[in-house]
DSSP file (Angstrom, degrees, kcal/mol; ACC not computed):
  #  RESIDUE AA STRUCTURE BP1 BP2  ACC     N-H-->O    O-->H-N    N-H-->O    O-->H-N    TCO  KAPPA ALPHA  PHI   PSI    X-CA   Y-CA   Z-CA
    1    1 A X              0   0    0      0, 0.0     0, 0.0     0, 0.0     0, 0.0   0.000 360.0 360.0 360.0 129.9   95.0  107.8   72.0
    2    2 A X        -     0   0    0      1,-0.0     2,-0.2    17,-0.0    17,-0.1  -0.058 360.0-108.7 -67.3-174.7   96.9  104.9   73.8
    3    3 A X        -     0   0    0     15,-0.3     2,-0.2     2,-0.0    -1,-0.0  -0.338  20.0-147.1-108.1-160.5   97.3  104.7   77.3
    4    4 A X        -     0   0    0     -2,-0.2     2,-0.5     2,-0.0    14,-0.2  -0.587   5.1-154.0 159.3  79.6  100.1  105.1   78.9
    5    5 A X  E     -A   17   0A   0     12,-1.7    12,-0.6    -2,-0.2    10,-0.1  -0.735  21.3-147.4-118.4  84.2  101.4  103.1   82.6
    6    6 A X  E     +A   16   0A   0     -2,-0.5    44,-0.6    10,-0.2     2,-0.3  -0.448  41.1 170.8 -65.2 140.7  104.1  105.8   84.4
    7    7 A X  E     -AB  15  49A   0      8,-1.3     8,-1.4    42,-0.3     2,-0.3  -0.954  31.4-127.8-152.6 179.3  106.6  102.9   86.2
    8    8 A X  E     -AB  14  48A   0     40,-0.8    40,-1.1    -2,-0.3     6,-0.2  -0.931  12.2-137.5-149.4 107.8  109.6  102.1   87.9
    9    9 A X  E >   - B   0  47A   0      4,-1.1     3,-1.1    -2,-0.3    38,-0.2   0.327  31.6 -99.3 -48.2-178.2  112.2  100.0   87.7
   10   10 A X  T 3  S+     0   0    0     36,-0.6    -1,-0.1     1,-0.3    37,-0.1   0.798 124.2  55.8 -76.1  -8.0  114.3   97.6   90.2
   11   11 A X  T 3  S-     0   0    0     35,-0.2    -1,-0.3     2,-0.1    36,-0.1   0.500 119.3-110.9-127.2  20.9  116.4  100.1   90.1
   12   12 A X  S <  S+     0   0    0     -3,-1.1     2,-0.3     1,-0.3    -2,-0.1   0.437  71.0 132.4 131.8  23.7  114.6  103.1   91.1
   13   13 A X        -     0   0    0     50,-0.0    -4,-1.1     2,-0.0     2,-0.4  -0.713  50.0-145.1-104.9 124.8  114.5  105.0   87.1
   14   14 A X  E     +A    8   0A   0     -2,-0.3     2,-0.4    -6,-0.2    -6,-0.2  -0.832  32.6 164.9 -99.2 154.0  110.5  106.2   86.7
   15   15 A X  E     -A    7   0A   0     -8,-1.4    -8,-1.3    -2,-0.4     2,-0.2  -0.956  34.8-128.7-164.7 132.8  109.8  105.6   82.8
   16   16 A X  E     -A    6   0A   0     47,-0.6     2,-0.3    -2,-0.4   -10,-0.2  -0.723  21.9-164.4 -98.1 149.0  106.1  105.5   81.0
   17   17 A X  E     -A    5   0A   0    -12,-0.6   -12,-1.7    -2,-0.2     3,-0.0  -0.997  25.8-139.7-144.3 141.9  105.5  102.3   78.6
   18   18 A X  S    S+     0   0    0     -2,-0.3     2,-0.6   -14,-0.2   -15,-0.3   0.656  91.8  47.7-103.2 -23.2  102.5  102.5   76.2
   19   19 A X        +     0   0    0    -14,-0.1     2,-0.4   -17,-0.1    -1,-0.1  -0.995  50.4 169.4-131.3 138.6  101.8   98.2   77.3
   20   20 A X        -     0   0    0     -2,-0.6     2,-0.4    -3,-0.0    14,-0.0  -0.953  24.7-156.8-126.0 108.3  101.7   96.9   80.7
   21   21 A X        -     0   0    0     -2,-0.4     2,-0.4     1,-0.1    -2,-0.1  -0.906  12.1-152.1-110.1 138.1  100.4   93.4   80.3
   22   22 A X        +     0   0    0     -2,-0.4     2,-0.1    12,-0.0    -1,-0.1  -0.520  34.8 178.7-114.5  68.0   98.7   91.6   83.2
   23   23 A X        -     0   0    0     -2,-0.4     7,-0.9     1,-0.1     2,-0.3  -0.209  19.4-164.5 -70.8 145.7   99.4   88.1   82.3
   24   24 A X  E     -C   29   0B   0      5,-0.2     2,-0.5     6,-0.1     5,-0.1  -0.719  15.1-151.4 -98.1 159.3   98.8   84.9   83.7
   25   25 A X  E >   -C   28   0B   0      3,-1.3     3,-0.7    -2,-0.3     2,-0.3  -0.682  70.0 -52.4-145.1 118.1  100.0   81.5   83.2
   26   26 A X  T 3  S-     0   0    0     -2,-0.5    -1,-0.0     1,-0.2    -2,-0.0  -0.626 116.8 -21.9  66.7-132.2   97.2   78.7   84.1
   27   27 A X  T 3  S+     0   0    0     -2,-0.3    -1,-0.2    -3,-0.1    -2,-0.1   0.826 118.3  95.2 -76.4 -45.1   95.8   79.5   87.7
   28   28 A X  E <  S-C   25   0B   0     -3,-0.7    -3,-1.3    -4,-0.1     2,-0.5   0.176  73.4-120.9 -71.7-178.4   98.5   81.2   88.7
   29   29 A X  E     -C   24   0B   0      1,-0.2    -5,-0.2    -5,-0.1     3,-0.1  -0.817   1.7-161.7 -98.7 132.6   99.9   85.2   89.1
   30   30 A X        -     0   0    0     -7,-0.9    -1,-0.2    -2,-0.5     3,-0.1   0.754  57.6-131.4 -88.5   0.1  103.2   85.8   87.2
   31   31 A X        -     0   0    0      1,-0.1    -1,-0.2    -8,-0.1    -8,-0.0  -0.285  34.1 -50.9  82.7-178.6  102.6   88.9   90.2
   32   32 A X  S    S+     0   0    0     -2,-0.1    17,-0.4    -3,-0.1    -1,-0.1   0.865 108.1  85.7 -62.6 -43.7  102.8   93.0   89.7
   33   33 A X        -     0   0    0     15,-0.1     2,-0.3    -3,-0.1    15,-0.2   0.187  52.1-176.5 -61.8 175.7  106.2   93.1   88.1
   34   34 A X        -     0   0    0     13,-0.2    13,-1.4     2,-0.1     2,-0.8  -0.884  30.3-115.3-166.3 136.7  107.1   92.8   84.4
   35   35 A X  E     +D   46   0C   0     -2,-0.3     2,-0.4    11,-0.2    11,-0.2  -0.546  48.7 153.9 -94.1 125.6  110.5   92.7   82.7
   36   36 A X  E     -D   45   0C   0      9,-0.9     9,-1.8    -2,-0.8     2,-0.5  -0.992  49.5 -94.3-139.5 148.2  110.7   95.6   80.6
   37   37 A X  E     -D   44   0C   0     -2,-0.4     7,-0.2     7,-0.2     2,-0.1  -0.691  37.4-147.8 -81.1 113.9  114.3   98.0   79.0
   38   38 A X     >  -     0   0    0      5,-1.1     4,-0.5    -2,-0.5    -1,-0.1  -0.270   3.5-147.4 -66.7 140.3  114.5  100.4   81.4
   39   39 A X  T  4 S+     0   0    0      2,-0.1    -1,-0.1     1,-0.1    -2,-0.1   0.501  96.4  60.4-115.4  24.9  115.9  103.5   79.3
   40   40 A X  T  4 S+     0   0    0      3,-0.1    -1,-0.1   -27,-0.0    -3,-0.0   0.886 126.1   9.5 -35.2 -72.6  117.7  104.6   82.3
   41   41 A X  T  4 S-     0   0    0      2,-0.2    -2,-0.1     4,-0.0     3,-0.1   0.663  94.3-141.3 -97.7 -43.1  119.9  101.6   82.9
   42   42 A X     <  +     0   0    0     -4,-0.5     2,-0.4     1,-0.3    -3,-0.1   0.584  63.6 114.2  33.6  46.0  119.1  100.1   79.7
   43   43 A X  S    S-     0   0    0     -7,-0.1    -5,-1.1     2,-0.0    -1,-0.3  -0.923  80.7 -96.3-123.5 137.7  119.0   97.0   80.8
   44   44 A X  E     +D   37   0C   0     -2,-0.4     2,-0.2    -7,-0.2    -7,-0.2  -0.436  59.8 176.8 -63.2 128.5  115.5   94.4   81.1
   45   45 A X  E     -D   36   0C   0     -9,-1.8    -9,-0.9   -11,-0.2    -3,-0.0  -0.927  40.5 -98.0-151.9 132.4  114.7   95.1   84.6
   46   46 A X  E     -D   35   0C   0     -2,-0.2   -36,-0.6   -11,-0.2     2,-0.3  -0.165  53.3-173.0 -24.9 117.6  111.9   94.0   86.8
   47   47 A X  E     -B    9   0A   0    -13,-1.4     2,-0.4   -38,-0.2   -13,-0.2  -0.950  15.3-174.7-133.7 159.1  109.5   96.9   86.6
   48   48 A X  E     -B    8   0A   0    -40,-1.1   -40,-0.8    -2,-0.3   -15,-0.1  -0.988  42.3 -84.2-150.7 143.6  106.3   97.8   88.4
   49   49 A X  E     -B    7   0A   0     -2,-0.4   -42,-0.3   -17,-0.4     2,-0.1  -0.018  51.1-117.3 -63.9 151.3  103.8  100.4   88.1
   50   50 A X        -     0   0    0    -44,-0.6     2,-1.2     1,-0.1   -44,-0.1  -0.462  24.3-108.3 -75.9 149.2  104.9  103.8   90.1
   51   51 A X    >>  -     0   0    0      1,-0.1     3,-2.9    -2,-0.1     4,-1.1  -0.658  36.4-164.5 -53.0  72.5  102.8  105.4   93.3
   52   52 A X  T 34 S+     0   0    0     -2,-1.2    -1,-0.1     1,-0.3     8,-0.1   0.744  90.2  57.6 -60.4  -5.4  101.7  108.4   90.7
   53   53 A X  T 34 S+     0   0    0      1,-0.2    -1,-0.3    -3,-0.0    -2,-0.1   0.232 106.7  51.1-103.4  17.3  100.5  110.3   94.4
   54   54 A X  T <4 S+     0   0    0     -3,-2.9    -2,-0.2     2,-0.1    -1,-0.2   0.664  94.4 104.6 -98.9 -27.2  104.5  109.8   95.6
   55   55 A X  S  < S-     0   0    0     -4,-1.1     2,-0.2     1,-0.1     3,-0.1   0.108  71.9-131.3 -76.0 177.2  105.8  111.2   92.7
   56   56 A X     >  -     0   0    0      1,-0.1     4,-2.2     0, 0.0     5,-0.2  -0.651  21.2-130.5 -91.9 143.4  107.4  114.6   92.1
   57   57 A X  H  > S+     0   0    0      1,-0.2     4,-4.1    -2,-0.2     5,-0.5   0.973 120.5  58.9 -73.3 -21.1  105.9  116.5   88.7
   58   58 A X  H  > S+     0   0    0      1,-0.2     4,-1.7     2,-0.2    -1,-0.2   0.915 111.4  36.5 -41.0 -50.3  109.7  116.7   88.2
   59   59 A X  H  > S+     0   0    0      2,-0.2     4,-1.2     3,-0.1    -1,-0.2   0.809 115.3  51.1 -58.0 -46.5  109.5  113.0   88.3
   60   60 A X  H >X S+     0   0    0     -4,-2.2     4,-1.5     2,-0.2     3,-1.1   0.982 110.4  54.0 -61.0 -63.5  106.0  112.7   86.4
   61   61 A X  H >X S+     0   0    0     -4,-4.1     4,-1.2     1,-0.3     3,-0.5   0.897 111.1  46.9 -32.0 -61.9  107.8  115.1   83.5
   62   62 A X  H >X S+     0   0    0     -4,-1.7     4,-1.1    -5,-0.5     3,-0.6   0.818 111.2  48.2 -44.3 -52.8  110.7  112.6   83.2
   63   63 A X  H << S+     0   0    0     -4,-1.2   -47,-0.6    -3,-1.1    -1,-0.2   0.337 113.3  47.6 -98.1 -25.3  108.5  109.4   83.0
   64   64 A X  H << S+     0   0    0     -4,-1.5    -1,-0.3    -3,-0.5    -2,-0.2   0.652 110.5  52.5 -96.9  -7.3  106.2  110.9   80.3
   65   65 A X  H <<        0   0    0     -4,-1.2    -2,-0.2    -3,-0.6    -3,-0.1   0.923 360.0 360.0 -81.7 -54.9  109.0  112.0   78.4
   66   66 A X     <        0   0    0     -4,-1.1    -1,-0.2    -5,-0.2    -3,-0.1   0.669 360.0 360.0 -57.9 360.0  110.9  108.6   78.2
């Protein structure tokens, strides 16, 4: 069974994505964020994993469906 990263975009749509990669490039951190298509917005939007202990299960429900 994959795993599964519940997350949020810049623009505030929670959405689950089955890869979250936590790349580097050389020494440095590309940081938390990640560009991913939001299926809110549908637009590549900085996204970063959600606070699953802020959410709502209303919110959680949404975020595993998408």
């Amino acid at each position: 069974m994959e795993q599964r990263t519940v997350v949020r975009c810049a623009e505030g749509h929670v959405f689950s994505t089955a890869a979250f990669p936590m790349q580097q490039l050389q020494a440095g951190r590309l940081g938390p964020g990640r560009l991913l298509r939001c299926p809110g917005c549908g637009r590549l939007r900085n996204s970063v994993p959600a606070d699953v202990s802020e959410l709502s299960a209303a919110q959680l429900g949404r975020g595993a469906r998408r």
